[in-house]
C-alpha positions as CSV (number, residue, x, y, z in Angstrom):
1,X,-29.8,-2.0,32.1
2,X,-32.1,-3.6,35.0
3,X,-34.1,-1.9,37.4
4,X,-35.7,-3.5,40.2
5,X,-39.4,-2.8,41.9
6,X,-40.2,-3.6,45.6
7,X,-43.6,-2.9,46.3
8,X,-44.0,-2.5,50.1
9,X,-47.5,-1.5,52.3
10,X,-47.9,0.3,55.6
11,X,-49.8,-1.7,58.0
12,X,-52.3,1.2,58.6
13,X,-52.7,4.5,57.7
14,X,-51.3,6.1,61.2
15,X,-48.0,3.8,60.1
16,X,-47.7,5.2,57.1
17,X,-45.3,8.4,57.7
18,X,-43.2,6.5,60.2
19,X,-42.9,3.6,57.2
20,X,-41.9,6.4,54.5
21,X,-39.0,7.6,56.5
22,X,-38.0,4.1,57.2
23,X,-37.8,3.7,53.4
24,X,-36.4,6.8,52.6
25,X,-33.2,6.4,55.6
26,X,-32.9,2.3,54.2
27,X,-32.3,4.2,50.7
28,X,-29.9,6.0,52.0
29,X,-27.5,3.8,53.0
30,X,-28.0,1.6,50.1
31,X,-26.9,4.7,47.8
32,X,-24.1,6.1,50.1
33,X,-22.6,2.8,51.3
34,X,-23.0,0.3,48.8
35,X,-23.2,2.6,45.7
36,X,-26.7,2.1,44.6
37,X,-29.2,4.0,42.7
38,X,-32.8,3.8,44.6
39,X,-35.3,5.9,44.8
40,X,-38.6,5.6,46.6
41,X,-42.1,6.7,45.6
42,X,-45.7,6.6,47.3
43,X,-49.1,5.9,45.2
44,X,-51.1,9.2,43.5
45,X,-55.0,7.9,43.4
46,X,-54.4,4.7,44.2
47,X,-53.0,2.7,47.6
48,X,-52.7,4.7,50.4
49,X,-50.4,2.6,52.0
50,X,-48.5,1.8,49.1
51,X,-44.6,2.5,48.8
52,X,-42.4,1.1,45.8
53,X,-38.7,1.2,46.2
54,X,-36.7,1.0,42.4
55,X,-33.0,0.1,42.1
56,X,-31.1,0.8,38.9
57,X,-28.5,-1.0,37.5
58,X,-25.9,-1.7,34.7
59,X,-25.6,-5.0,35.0
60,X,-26.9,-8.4,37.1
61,X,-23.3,-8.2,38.4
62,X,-24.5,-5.2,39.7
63,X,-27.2,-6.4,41.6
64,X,-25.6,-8.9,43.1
65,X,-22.7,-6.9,44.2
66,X,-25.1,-4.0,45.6
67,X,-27.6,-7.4,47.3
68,X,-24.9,-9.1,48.6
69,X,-23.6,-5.5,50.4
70,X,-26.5,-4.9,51.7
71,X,-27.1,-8.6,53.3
72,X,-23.9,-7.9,55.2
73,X,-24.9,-4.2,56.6
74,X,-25.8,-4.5,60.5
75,X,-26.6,-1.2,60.4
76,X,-29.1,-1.5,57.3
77,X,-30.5,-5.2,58.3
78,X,-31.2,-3.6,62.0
79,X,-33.4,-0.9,60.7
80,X,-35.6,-3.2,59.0
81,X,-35.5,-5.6,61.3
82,X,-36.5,-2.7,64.3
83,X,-39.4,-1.3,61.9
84,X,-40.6,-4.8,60.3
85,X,-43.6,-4.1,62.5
86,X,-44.6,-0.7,60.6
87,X,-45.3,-3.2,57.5
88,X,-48.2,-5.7,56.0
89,X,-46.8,-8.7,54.8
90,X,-48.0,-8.0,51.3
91,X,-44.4,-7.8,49.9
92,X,-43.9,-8.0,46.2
93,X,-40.5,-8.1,44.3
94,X,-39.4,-8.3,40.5
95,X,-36.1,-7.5,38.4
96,X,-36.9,-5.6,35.3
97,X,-34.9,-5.7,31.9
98,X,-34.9,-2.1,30.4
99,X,-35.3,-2.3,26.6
100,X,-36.1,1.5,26.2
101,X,-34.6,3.8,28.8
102,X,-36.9,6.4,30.0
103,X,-36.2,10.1,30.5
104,X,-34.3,11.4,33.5
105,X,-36.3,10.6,37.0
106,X,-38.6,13.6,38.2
107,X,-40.9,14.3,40.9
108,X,-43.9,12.4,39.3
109,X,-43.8,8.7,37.5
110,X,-46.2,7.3,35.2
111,X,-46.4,3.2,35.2
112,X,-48.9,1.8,32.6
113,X,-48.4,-2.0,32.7
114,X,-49.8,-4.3,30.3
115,X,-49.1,-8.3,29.3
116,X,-48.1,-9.1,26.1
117,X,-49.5,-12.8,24.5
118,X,-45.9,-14.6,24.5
119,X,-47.2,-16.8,20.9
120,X,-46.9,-13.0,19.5
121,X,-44.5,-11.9,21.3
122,X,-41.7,-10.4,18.6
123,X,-44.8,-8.7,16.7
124,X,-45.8,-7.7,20.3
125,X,-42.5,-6.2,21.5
126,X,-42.2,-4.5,18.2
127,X,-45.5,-3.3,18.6
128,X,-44.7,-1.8,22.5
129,X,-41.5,0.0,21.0
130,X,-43.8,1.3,18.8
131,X,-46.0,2.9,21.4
132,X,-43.0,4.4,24.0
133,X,-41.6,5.8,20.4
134,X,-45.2,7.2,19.4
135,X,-45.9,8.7,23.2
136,X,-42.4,9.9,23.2
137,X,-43.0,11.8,20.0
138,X,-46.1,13.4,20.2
139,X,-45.5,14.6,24.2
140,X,-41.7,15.8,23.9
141,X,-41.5,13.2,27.3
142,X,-39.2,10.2,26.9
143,X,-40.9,7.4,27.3
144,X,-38.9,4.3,28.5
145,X,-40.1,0.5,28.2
146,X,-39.2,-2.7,30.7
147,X,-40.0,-6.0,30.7
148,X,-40.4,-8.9,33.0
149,X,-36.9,-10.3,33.9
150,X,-38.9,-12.6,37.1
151,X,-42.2,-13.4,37.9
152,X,-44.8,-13.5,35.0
153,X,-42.5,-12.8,31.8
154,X,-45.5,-11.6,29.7
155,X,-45.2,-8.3,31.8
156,X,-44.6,-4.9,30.2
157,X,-44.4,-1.6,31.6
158,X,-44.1,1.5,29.9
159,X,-42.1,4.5,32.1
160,X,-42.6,8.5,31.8
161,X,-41.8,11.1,34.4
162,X,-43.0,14.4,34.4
163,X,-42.0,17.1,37.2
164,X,-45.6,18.3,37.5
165,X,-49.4,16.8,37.5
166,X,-50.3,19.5,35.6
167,X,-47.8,18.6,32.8
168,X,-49.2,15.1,32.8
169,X,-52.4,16.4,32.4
170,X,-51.6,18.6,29.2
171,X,-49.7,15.2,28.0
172,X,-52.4,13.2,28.5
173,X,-54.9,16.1,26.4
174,X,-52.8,15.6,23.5
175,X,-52.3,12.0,23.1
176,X,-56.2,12.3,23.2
177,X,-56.3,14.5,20.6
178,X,-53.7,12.9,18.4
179,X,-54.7,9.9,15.9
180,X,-51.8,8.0,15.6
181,X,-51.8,7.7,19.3
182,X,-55.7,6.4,19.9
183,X,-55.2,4.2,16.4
184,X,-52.8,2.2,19.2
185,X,-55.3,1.1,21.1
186,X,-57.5,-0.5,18.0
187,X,-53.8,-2.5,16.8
188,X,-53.4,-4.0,20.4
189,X,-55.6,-6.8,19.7
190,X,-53.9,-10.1,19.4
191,X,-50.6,-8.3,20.7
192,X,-51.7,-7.4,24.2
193,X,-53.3,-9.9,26.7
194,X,-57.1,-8.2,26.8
195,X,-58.2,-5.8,29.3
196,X,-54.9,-6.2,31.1
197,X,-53.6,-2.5,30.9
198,X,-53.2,-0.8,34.0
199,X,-51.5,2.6,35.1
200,X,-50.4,4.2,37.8
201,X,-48.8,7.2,39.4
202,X,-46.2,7.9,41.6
203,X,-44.9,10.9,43.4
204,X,-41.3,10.6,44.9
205,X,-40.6,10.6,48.7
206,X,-36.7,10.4,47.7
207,X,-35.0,13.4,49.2
């Protein structure tokens, strides 16, 4: 399975509703005319004017089949085109390669992204199934992990959902309070690239 990420800004914060509904009707018709699986989600505590877009798919035959649709959609290219103005240019893209799948999508996703050192990196994989396994145990949450299919292929992201922020929070209290789960942290060094671990939340705008 391969999902894909494009991350997307508003060009201001007045732009911003106008560029979520642009998102969320562009979604649209890539899932009811062309068969795709995308849902759209906006920053919690971090980038205001952030907006990611995720695709889903079986295969790369997939993508292509679902990329090359939408290419030839007047209807879908016009709508960009007409709102390419509510944008920053600050455009990012990658394809991801799903090795763990996560639990089912909710209102609320958790991203923690890290980079693996690629001279380790069967011990370091191993190692990252090891922690979506551990998280996954000790929260009841599913826990999925992806890595880098494009760009910078020492990537790794570990996925969770949750439906509320209050059940993240009482997730996040008992990893805390759980040994196995800090004693992680201490075995990352000479798996994980240092200091590179970052998370973040998102809520879903997808109706």
């Amino acid at each position: 399975m391969y999902v894909t990420s494009r991350n997307l800004r508003a060009s201001s914060g007045s732009a911003m509703p106008q560029a979520i509904n642009l998102v969320n009707y562009v979604v649209t018709l890539l899932n009811e005319n062309h068969g795709g699986q995308f849902t759209s989600a906006t920053q919690v505590g971090g980038d205001p004017s952030a907006i990611g877009v995720l695709g889903r798919y079986e295969t790369l035959g997939d993508y292509e089949r679902v990329m090359g649709g939408a290419a030839a959609d007047t209807e879908l290219q016009g709508a960009i085109q007409l709102g390419a103005h509510i944008f920053s240019n600050e455009t990012a893209d990658a394809i991801w390669n799903v090795r763990i799948p996560p639990g089912e999508p909710s209102t609320y996703s958790t991203v923690n992204a890290s980079r693996i050192l690629m001279s380790k990196v069967g011990e370091a994989m191993a190692y990252a199934a090891e922690v979506a396994a551990t998280v996954s145990s000790i929260t009841g949450n599913s826990v999925g992990l992806a890595t880098a299919a494009t760009g910078d292929r020492s990537r790794i992201v570990w996925i969770g959902y949750n439906s509320s922020m209050a059940d993240m929070d009482g997730q996040t209290a008992a990893l805390e309070a759980d040994e196995s789960y800090m004693d992680l942290f201490k075995r990352s060094e000479g798996l994980l690239v240092p200091n590179s671990l970052q998370g973040t939340i998102w809520r879903s705008t997808t109706a």
